[in-house]
ZAMARGU-4260 file (C-alpha; in steps of 0.2 Angstrom, whole numbers, plus 5000, padded with zeros to 4 digits):
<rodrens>
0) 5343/5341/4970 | 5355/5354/4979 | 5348/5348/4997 | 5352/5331/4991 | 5371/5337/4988
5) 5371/5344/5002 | 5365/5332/5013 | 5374/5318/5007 | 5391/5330/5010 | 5386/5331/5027
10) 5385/5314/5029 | 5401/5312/5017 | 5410/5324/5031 | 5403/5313/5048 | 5407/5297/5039
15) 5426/5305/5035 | 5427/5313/5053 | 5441/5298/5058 | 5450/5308/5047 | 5447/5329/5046
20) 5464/5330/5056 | 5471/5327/5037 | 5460/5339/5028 | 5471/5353/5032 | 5487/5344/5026
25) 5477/5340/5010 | 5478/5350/4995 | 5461/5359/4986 | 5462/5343/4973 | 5464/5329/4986
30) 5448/5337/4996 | 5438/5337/4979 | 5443/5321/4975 | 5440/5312/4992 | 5423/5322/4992
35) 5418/5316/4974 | 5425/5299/4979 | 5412/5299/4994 | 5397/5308/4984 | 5399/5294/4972
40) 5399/5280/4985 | 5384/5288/4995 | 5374/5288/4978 | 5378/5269/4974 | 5371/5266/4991
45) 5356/5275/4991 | 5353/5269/4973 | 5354/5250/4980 | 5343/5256/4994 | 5330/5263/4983
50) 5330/5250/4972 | 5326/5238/4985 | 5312/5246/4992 | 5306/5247/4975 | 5305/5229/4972
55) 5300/5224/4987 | 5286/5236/4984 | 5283/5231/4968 | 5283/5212/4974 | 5270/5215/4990
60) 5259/5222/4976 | 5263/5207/4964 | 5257/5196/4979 | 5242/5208/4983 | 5236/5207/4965
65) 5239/5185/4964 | 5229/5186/4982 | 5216/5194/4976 | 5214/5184/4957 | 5215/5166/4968
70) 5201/5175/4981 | 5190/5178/4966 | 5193/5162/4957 | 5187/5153/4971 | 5174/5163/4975
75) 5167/5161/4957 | 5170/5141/4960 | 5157/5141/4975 | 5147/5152/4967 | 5143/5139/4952
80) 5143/5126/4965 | 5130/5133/4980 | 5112/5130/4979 | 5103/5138/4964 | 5084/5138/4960
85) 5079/5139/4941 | 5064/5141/4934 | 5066/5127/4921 | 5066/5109/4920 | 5075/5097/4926
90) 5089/5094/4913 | 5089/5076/4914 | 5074/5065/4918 | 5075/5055/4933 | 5086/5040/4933
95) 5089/5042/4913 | 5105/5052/4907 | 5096/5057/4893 | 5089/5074/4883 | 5072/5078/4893
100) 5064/5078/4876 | 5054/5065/4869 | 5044/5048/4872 | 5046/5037/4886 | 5038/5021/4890
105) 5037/5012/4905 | 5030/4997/4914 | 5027/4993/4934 | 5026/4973/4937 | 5016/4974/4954
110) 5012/4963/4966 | 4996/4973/4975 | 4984/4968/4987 | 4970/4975/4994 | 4963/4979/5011
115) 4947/4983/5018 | 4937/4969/5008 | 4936/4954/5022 | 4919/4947/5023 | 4912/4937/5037
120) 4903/4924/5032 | 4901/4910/5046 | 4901/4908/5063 | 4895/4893/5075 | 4877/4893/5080
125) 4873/4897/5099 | 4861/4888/5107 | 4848/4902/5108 | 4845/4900/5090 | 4851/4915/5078
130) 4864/4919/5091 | 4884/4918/5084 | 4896/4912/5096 | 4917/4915/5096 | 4925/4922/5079
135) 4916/4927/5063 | 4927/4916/5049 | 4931/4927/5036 | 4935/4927/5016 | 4948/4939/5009
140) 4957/4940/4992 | 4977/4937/4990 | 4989/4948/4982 | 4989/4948/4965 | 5002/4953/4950
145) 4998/4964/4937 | 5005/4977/4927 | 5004/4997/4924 | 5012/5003/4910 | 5014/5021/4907
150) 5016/5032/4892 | 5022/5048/4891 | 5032/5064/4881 | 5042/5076/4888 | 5037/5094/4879
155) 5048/5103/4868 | 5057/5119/4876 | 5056/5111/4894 | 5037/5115/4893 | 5034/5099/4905
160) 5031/5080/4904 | 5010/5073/4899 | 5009/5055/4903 | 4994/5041/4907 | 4995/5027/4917
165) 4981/5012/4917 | 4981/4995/4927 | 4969/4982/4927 | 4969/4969/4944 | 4956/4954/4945
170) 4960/4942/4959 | 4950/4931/4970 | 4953/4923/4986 | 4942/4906/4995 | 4940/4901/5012
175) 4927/4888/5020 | 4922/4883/5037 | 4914/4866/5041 | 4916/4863/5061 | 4905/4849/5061
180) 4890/4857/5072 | 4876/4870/5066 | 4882/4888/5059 | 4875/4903/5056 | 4879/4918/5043
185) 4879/4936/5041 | 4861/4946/5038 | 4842/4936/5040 | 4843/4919/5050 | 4829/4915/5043
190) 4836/4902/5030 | 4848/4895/5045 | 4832/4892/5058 | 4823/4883/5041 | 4838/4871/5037
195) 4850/4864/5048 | 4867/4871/5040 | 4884/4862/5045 | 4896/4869/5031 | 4901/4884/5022
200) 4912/4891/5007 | 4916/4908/5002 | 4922/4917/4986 | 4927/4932/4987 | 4931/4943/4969
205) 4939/4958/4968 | 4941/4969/4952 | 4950/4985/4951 | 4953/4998/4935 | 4963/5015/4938
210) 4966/5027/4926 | 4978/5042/4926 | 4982/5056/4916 | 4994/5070/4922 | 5005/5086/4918
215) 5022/5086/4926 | 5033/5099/4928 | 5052/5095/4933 | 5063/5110/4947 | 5080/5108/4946
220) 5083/5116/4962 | 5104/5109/4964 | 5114/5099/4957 | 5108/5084/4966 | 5090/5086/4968
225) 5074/5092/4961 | 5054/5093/4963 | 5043/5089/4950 | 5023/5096/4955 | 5010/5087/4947
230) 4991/5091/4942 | 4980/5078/4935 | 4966/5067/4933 | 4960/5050/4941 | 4946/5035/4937
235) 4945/5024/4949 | 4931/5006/4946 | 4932/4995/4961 | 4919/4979/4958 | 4919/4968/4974
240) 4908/4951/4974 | 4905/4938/4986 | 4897/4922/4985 | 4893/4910/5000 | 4887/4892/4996
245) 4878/4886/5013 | 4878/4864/5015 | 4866/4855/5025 | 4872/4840/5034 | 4870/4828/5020
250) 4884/4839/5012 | 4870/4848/5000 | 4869/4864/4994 | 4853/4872/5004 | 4857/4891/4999
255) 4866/4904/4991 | 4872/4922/4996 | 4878/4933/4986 | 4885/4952/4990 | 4889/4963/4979
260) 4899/4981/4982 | 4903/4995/4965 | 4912/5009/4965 | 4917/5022/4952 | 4922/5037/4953
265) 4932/5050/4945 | 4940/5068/4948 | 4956/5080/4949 | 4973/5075/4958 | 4988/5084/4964
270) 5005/5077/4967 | 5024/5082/4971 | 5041/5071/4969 | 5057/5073/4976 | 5073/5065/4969
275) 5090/5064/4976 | 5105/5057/4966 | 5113/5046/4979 | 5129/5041/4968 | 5131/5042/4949
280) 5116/5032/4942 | 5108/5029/4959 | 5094/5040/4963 | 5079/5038/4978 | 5062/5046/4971
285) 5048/5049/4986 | 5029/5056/4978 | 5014/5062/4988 | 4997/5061/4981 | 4978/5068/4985
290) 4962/5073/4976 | 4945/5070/4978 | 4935/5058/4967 | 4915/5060/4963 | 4906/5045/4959
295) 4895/5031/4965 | 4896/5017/4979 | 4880/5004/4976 | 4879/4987/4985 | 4867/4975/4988
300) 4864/4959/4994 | 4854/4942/4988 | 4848/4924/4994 | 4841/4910/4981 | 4838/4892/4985
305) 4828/4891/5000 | 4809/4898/5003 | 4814/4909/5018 | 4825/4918/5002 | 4808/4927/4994
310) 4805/4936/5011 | 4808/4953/5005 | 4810/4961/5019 | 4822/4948/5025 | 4832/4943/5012
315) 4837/4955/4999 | 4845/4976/5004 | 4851/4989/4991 | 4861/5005/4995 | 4865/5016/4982
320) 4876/5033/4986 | 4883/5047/4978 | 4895/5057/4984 | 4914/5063/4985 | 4928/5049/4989
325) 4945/5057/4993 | 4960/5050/4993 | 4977/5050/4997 | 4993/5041/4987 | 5012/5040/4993
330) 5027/5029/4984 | 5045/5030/4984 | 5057/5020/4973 | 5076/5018/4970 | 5080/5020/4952
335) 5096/5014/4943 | 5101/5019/4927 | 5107/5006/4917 | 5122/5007/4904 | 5110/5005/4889
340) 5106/5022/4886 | 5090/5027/4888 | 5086/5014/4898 | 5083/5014/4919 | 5075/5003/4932
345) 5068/5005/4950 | 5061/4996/4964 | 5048/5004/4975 | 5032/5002/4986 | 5017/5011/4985
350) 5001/5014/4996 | 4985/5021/4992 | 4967/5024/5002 | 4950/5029/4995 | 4942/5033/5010
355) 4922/5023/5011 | 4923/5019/4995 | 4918/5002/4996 | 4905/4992/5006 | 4904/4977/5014
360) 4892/4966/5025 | 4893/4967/5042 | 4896/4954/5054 | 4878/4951/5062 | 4863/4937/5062
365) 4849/4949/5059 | 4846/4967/5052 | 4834/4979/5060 | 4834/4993/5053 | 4838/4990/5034
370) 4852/5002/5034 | 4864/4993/5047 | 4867/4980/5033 | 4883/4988/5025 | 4895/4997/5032
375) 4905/5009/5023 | 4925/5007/5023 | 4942/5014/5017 | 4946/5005/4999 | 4966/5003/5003
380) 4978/4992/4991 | 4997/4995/4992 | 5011/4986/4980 | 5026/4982/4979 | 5033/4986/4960
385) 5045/4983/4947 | 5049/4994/4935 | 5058/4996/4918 | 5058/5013/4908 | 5064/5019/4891
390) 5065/5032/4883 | 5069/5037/4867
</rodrens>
């Protein structure tokens, strides 16, 4: 503290120096006085001085320390927002802002159609006898309307979903051909040499029964999306008939053909859904599906009503197969849930193929050898569907 008195004297005497040609005509208490009249003035100063630096210390820390709080607020904040993966289920079900627990129930109003079961049935006649000439007519089925409901639970604890799904499709579609002149149909010319046939009508049936069952498990990967891995089973039972009535030229029923194609076939499936929520209560769902089915593909085909029919070599061929059928399954939907709790709807499309699981008859006059009858195609159907879901 002594150096401090010291040097604040010494700055007391510089300061003073316009006057030092007074000190010696002051007396011993005027010096003391003037210099405890500076010492005070020096330490009000530096006291101000000091206490400045001090707070503006004290406020650059103050500052530091409200930097670093709103750093790790905000930090936290994109830290609960970013991306995270957990290994749990999603909290909500798709589409439904409801507790993933319980029953749910729901229905898909489709309109399917399948391809891949055209048959020829008629062509005109060339003059060479059994010869077809220009375009094989062919019968196809429309597109149909049925419904798929689906039952299902989600699992206590987030332990997964178990659902089954079933739909049952029976549609039929005609077509005739009556040109005026002589035809000819698929398979043994036989009947058509013996009679003289001028017209033709075609039937063709189609009956379809799929079965599922399947484990789902829901990812909420962010806040906006999840994936949901499925594993499963599938029975599919495809029944395909057609049924040709050939006229002669009096408009009479000369003969009948008749083709028949079954399938059935079972075995495991694999699936994975995405979903994104677009907006509150809007979300888009896109599922891929495969597995491979083992069953049996049997077909055969029959003529009655004429006598070139009992040739047994001519008229009548069988193929029955076993073998594996895989398939592949895609559908996406957009789903709303509606202010009804519990309740959501969607509007999707969805596409499937069996590949050679069905037969047809192919497009010639004559069959040599037996096996070029049939040919084996891709049993394809896709649908447009509605669907309404509740869940309780």
């Amino acid at each position: 503290m002594n150096w401090m008195v010291a040097m604040m004297f010494v700055f007391g005497l510089l300061m003073g120096s316009s006057s030092v040609s007074n000190v010696y005509a002051q007396t011993v208490d005027e010096l003391r006085k003037e210099f405890e009249r500076k010492l005070s003035e020096l330490r009000q100063e530096f006291e101000k001085k000091l206490k400045e630096a001090v707070e503006r210390e004290v406020a650059k820390v103050r500052e530091e320390k409200i930097r670093q709080e709103v750093k790790s607020t905000v930090k936290k904040e994109l830290e609960a927002q970013a991306p995270q993966a957990t290994l749990g289920p999603a909290p909500m079900p798709p589409a439904a802002r409801t507790p993933a627990l319980g029953l749910f129930l729901n229905v898909d109003f489709q309109a399917i159609n399948f391809w891949g079961v055209e048959t020829p049935f008629a062509a005109l006649r060339g003059a060479g006898g059994g010869t077809p000439v220009g375009h094989w007519k062919t019968v196809d089925v429309d597109r149909d309307f049925s419904a798929r409901p689906t039952l299902g639970y989600y699992l206590p604890n987030g332990a997964g979903i178990l659902s089954a799904n079933f739909f049952h499709v029976d549609t039929t579609g005609t077509n005739s051909f009556s040109p005026g002149v002589r035809i000819i149909g698929p398979g043994n010319p036989g009947p058509f040499d013996n009679e003289s046939i001028f017209a033709a009508i075609a039937r063709n049936n189609v009956e379809a029964n799929q079965v599922d069952l399947q484990y789902q498990y829901p990812i909420q990967l962010t806040k906006g999306f999840s994936l949901t891995p499925e594993f499963g089973l599938r029975g599919m039972f495809f029944n395909n008939r057609v049924k040709i009535d050939y006229f002669d030229s009096g408009n009479s029923l000369a003969f009948t053909k008749t083709f028949k194609s079954k399938s059935q076939a079972g075995g495991p499936k694999l699936g994975l859904e995405g979903a994104w929520e677009l907006i509150r209560d809007l979300s888009l769902s896109v599922k891929g599906s495969a597995g491979y089915l083992l069953g049996t593909n049997r077909a055969s085909r029959a003529c009655v009503g004429t006598s070139e029919c009992i040739n047994p070599d001519r008229t009548e061929a069988l193929i029955d197969d076993s073998r594996g059928f895989p398939f592949v399954e895609g559908d996406f939907s957009i789903n709303y849930h509606t202010p009804w709790k519990g309740l959501s709807a969607s509007l999707g499309y969805r596409l499937a193929s069996f590949f050679e699981m069905t037969t047809r008859q192919r497009d010639i006059p004559a069959f040599s050898p037996r096996q070029d009858v049939f040919e084996q195609r891709n049993l394809t159907y896709d649908s447009i569907h509605f669907r309404l879901q509740y869940l309780w």
